[in-house]
C-alpha positions as a Markdown table, in Angstrom:
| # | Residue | x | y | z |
|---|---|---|---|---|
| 1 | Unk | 13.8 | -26.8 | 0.8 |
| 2 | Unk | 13.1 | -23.3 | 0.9 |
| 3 | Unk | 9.3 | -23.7 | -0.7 |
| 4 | Unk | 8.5 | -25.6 | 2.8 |
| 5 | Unk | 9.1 | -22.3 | 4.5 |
| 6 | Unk | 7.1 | -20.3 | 1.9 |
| 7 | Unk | 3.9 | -22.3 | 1.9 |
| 8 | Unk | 2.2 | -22.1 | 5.2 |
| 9 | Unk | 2.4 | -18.1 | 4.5 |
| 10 | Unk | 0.6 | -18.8 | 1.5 |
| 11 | Unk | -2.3 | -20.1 | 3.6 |
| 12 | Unk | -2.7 | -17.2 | 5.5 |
| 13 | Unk | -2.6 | -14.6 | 2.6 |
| 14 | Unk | 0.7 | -13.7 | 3.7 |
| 15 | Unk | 2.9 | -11.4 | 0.8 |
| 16 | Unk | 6.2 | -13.2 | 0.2 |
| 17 | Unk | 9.8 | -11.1 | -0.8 |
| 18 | Unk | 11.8 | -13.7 | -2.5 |
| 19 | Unk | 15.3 | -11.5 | -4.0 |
| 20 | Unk | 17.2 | -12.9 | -6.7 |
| 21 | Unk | 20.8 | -12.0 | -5.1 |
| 22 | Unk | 21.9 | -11.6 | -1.1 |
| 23 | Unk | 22.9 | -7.5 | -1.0 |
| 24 | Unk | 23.1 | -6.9 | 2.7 |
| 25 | Unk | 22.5 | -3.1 | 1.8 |
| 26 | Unk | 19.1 | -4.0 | -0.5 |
| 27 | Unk | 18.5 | -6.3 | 1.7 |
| 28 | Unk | 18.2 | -4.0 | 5.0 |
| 29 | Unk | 16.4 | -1.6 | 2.7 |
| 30 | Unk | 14.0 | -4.3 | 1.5 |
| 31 | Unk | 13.3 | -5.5 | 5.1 |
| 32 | Unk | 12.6 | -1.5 | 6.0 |
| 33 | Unk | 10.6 | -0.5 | 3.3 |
| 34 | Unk | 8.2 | -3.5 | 3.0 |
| 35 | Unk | 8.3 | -3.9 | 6.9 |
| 36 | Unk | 9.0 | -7.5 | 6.7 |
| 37 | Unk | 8.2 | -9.8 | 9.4 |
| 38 | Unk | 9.7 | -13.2 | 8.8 |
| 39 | Unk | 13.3 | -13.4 | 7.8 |
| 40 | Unk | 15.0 | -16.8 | 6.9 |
| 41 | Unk | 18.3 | -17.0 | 6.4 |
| 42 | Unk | 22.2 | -18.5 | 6.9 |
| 43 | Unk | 24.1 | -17.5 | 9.8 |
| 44 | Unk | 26.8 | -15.4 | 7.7 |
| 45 | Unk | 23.8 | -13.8 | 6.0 |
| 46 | Unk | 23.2 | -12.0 | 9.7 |
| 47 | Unk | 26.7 | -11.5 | 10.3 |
| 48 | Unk | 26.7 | -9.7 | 6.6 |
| 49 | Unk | 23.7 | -7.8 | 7.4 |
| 50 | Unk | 25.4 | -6.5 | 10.8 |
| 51 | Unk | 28.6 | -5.6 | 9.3 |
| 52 | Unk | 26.9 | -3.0 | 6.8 |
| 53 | Unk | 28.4 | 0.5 | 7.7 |
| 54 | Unk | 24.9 | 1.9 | 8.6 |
| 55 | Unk | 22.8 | -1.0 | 9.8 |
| 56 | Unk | 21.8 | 1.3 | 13.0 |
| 57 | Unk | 20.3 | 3.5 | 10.9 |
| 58 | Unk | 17.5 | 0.9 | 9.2 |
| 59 | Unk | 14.3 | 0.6 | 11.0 |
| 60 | Unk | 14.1 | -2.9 | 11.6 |
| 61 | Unk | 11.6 | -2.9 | 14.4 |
| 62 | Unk | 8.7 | -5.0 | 12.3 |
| 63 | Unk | 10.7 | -8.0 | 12.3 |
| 64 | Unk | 9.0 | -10.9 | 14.0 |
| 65 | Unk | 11.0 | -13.7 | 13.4 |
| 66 | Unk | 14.7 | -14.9 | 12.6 |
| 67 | Unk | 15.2 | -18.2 | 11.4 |
């Protein structure tokens, strides 16, 4: 299922992060760093996300889309 979400990107020459576990902290710092756009993801992932310690602290303001 999660290839249907990947392959219009790949149409537009879009970069794709794919990580091999869910670390909200790596996570927040992947999403920073490589000013992601697009984030897909299970509703406890968000609520994981939120509950990191310094969440206010990560620039998140490149993010486009939550699905």
């Amino acid at each position: 299922m999660l290839h249907l979400f990947l392959w219009p990107g790949v149409f537009v020459g879009a970069a794709h992060v794919v990580m091999r576990s869910f670390v909200p902290e790596q996570i927040l710092k992947t999403m920073q760093d490589e000013r992601i756009t697009h984030f897909f993801g299970a509703p406890p992932m968000y609520l994981m996300l939120m509950q990191v310690p310094e969440f206010s602290s990560y620039d998140l303001g490149s993010l486009r889309y939550l699905a």
